[in-house]
MDTraj code that builds the backbone (N, CA, C; nanometers):
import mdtraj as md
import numpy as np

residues = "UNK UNK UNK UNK UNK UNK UNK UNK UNK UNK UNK UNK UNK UNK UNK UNK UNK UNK UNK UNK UNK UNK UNK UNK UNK UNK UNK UNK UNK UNK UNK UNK UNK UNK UNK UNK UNK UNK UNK UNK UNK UNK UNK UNK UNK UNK UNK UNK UNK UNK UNK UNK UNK UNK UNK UNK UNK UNK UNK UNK UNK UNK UNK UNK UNK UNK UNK UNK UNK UNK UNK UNK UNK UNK UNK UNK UNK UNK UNK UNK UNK UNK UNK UNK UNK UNK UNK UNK UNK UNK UNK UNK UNK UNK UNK UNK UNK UNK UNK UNK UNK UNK UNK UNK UNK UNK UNK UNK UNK UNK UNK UNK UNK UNK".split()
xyz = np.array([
    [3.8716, 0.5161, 1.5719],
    [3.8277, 0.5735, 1.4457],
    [3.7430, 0.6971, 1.4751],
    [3.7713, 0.7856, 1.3485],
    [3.6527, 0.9278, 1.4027],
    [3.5478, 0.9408, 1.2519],
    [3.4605, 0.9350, 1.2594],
    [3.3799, 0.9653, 1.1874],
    [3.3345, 1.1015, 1.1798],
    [3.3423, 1.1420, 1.0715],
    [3.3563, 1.3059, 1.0863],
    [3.2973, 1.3290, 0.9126],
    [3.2083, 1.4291, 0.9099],
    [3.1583, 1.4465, 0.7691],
    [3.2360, 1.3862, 0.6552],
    [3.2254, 1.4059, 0.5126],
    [3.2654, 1.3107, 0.4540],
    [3.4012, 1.1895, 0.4839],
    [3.4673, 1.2027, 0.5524],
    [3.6129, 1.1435, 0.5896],
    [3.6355, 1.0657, 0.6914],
    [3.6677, 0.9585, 0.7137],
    [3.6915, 0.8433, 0.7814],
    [3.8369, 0.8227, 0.8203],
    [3.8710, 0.8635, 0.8979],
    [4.0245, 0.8867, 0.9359],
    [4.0447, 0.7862, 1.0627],
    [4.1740, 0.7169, 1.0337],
    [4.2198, 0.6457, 1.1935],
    [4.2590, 0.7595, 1.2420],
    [4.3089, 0.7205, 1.3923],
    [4.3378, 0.8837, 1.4787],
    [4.4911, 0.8121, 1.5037],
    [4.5160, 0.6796, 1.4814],
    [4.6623, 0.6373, 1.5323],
    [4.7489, 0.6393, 1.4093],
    [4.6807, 0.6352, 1.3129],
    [4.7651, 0.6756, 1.1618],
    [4.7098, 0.8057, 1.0866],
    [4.7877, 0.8394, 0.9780],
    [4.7749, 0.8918, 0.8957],
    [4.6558, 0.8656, 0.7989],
    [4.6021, 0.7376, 0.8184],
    [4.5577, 0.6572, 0.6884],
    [4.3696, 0.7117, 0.7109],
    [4.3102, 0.7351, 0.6061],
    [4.1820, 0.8401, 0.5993],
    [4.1089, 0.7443, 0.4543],
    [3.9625, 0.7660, 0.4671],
    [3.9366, 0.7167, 0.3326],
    [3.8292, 0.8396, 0.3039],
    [3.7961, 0.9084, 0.2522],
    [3.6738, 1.0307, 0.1532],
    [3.5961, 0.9605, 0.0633],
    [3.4652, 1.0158, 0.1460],
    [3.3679, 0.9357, 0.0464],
    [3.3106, 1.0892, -0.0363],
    [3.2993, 1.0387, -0.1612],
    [3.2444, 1.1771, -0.2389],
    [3.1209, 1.1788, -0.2009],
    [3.0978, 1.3249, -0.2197],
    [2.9745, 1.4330, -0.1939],
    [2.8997, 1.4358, -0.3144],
    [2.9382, 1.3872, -0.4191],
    [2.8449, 1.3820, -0.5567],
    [2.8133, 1.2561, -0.6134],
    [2.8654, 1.1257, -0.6227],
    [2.8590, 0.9809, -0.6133],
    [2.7856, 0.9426, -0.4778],
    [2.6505, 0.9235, -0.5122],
    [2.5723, 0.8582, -0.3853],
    [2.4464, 0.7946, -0.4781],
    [2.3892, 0.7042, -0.3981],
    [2.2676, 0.6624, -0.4413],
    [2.1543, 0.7160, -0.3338],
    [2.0282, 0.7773, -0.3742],
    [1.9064, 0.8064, -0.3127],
    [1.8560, 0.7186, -0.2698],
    [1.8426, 0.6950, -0.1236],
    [1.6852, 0.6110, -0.0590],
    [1.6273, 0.6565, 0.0186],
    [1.5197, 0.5497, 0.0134],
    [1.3688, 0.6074, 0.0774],
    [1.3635, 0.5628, 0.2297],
    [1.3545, 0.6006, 0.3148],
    [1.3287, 0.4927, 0.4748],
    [1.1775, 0.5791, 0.4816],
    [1.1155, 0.4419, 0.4715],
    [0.9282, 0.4537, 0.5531],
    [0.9339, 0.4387, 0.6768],
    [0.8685, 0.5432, 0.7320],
    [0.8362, 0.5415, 0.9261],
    [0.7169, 0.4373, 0.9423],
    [0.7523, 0.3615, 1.0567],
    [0.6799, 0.2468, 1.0521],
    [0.5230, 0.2635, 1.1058],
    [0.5061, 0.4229, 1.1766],
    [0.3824, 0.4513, 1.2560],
    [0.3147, 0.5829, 1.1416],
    [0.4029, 0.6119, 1.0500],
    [0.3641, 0.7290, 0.9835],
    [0.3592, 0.7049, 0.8023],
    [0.2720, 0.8052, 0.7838],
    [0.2766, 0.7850, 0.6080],
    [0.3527, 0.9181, 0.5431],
    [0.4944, 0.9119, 0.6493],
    [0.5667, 0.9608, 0.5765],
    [0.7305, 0.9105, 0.5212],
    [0.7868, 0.9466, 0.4681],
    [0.9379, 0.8679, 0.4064],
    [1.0457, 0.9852, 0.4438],
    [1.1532, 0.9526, 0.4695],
    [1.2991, 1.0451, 0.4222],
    [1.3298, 0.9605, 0.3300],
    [1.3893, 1.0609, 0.2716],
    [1.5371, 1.0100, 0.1567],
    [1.6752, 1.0724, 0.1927],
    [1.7776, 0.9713, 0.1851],
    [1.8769, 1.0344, 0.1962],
    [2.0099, 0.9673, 0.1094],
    [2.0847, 1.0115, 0.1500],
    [2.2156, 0.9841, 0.0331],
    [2.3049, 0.8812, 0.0931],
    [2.3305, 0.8030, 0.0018],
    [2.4378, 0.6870, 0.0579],
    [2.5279, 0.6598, -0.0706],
    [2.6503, 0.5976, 0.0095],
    [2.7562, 0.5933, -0.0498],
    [2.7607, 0.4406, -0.1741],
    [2.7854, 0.4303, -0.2475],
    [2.8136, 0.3267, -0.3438],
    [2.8540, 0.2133, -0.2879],
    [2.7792, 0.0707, -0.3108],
    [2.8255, -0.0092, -0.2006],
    [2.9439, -0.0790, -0.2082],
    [3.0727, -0.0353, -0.3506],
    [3.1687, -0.0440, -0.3868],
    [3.2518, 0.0398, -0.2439],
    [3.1985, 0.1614, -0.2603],
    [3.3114, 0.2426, -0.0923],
    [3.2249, 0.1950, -0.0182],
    [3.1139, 0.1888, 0.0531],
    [3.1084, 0.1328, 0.1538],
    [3.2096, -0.0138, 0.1631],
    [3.1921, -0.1100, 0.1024],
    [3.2695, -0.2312, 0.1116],
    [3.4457, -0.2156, 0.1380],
    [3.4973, -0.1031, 0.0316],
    [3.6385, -0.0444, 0.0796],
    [3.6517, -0.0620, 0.2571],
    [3.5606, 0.0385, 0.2709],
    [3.5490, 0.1296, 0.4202],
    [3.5301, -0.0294, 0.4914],
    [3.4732, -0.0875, 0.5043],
    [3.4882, -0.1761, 0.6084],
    [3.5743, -0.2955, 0.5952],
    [3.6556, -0.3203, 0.4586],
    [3.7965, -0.3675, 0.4795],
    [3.8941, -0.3546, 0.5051],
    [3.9181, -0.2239, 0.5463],
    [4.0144, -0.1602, 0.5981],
    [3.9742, -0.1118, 0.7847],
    [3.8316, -0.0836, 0.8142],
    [3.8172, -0.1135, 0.9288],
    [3.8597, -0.2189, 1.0398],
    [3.8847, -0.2053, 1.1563],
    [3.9150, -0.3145, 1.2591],
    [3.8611, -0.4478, 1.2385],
    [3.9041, -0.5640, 1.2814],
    [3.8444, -0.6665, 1.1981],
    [3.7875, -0.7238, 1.3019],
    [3.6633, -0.6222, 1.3635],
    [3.5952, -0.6848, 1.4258],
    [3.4623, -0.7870, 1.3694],
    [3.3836, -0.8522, 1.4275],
    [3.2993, -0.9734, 1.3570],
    [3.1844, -0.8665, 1.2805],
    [3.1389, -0.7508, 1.3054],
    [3.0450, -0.6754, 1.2366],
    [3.0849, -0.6668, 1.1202],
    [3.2023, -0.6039, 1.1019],
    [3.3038, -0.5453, 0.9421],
    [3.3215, -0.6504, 0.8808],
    [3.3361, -0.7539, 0.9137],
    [3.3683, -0.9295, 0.8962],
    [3.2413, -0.9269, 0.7880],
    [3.1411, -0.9659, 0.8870],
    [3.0039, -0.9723, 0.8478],
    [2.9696, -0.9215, 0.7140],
    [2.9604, -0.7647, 0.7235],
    [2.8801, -0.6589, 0.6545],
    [3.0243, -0.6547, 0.5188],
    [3.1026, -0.6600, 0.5523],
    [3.1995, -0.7140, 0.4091],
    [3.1475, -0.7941, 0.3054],
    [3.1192, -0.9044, 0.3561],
    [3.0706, -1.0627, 0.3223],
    [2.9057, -1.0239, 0.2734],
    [2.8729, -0.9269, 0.3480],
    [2.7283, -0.9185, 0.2702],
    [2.7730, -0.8636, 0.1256],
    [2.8166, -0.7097, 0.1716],
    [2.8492, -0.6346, 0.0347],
    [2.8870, -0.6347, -0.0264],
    [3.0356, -0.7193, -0.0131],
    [3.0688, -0.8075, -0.1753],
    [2.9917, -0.8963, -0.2846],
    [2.8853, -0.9239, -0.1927],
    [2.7751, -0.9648, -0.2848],
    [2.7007, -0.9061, -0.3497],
    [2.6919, -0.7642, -0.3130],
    [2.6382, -0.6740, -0.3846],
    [2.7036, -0.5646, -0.4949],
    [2.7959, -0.6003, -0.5273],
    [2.8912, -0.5005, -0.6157],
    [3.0022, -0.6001, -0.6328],
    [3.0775, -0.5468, -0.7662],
    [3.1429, -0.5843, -0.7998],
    [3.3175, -0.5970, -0.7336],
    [3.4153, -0.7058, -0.7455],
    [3.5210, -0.7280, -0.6573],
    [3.5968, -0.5973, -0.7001],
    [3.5805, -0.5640, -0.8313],
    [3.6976, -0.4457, -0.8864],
    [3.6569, -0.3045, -0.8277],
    [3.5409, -0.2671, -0.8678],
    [3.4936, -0.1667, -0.8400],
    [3.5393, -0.1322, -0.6831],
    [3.5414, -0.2278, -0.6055],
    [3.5986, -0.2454, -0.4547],
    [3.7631, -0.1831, -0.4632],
    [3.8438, -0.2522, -0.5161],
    [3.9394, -0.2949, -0.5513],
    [4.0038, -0.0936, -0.5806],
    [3.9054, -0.0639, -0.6834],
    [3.9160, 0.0938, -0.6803],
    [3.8656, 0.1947, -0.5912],
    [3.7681, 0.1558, -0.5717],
    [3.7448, 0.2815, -0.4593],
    [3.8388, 0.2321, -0.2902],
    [3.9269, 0.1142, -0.3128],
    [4.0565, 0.1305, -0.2025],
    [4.1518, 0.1939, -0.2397],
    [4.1601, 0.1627, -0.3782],
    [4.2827, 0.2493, -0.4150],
    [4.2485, 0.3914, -0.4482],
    [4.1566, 0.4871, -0.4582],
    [4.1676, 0.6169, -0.4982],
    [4.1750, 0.6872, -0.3592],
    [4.1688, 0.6220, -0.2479],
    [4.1416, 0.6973, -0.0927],
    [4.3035, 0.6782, -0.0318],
    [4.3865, 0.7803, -0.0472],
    [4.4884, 0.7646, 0.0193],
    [4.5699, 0.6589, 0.0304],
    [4.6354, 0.5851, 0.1144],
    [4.6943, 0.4826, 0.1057],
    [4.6260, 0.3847, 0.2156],
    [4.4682, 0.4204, 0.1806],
    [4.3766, 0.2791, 0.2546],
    [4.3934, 0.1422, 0.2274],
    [4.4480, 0.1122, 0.1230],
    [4.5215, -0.0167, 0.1017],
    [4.6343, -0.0727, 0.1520],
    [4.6837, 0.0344, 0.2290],
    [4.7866, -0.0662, 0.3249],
    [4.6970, -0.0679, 0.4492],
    [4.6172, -0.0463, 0.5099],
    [4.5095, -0.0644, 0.6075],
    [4.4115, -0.1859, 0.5891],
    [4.3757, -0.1917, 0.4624],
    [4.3423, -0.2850, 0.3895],
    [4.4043, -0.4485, 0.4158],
    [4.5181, -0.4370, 0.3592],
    [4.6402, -0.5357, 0.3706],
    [4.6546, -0.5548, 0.4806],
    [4.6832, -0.4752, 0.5971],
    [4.7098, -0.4734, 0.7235],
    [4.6405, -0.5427, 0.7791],
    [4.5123, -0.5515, 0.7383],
    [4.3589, -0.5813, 0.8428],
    [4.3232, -0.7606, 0.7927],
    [4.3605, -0.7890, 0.6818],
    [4.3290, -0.9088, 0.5852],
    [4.3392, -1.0031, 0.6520],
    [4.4688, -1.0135, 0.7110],
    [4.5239, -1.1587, 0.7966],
    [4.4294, -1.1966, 0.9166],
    [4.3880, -1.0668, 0.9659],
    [4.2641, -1.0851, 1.1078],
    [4.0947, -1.1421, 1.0572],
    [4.1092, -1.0822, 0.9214],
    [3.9911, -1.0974, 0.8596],
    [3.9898, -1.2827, 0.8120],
    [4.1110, -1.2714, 0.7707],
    [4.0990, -1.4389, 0.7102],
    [4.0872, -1.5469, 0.8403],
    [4.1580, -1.5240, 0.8995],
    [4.1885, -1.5850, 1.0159],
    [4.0532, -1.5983, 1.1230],
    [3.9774, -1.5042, 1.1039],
    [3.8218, -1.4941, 1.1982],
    [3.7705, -1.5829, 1.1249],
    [3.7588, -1.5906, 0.9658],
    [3.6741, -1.6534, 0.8917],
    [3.6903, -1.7919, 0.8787],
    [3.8496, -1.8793, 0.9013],
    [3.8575, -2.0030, 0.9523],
    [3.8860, -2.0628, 1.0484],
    [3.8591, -1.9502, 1.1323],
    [3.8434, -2.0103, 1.2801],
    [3.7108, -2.0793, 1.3124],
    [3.6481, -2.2211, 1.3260],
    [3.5579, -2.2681, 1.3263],
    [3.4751, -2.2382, 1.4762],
    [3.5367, -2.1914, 1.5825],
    [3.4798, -2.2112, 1.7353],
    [3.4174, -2.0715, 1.6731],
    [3.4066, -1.9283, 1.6173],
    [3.3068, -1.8369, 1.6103],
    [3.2384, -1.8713, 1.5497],
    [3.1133, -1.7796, 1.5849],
    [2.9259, -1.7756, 1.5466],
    [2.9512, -1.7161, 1.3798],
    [3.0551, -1.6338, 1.3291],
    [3.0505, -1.6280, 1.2136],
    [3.0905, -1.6767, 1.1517],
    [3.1898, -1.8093, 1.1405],
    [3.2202, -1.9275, 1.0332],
    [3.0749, -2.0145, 1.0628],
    [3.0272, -2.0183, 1.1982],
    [2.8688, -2.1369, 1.1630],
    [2.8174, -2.0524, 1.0627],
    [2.7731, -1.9175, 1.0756],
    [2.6743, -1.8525, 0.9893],
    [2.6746, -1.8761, 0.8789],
    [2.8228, -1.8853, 0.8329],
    [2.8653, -1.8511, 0.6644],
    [2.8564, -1.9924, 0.6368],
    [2.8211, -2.1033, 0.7197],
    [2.7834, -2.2414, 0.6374],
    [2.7072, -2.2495, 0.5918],
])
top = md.Topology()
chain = top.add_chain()
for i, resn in enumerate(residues, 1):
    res = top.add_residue(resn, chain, resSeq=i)
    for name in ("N", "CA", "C"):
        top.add_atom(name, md.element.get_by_symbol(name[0]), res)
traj = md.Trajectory(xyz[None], top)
C-alpha cells in the first residue's frame, strides 16, 4: 500500500480510495510536557472505517474496524465504500480473511472480543 496525500492506492491493483480535503473533523492533541495543543484534521470515522475494510486483513485493521463501527453508523460506512472507486470489490475481497480471523478461536483477537 502507498500512502500518499489525500489517496490510498494499492500498488498491485488499480483499486484507490480519496479521502476529501473538505469533510474532516478538527482535533486537539495536548503535549504531555507542554501547555501547548495542535489541531489537526481527520477524516470521518465513516471513511476511516471504509479504509480499513478494504485494507489487508491483518489483526490491526481487524481490530480498529471493530472499534469504529462502533463509532458511526453501518450505512454511512457502506457509502463512503461505495463513492471511492471500486473499493468495494477490495472490500469483498478482504471479508472472507476478516471473518475467518474473527472465528478462529486459537488468536489473541477472538479472546479480546469476548
Amino acid at each position: 500500500m502507498e500512502i500518499s496525500g489525500p489517496r490510498i492506492t494499492e500498488l498491485q491493483t488499480d483499486h484507490y480510495f480519496e479521502f476529501s480535503l473538505t469533510d474532516y473533523n478538527r482535533k486537539k492533541i495536548c503535549f504531555h510536557t507542554l501547555d501547548k495543543a495542535l489541531f489537526i484534521h481527520v477524516p470521518p470515522v465513516a471513511d476511516l472505517t471504509a479504509v480499513k475494510l478494504g485494507l489487508p486483513a491483518d489483526y490491526k485493521n481487524i481490530f480498529d474496524s471493530i472499534v469504529l463501527l462502533q463509532l458511526t453508523s453501518i450505512k454511512d460506512v457502506i457509502s463512503a465504500i461505495k463513492r471511492n472507486d471500486s473499493w468495494d470489490e477490495m472490500v469483498l475481497r478482504r471479508m472472507p480473511k476478516h471473518i475467518g480471523r474473527l472465528h478462529d478461536q486459537k488468536t489473541v483477537l477472538f479472546i479480546a472480543l469476548q
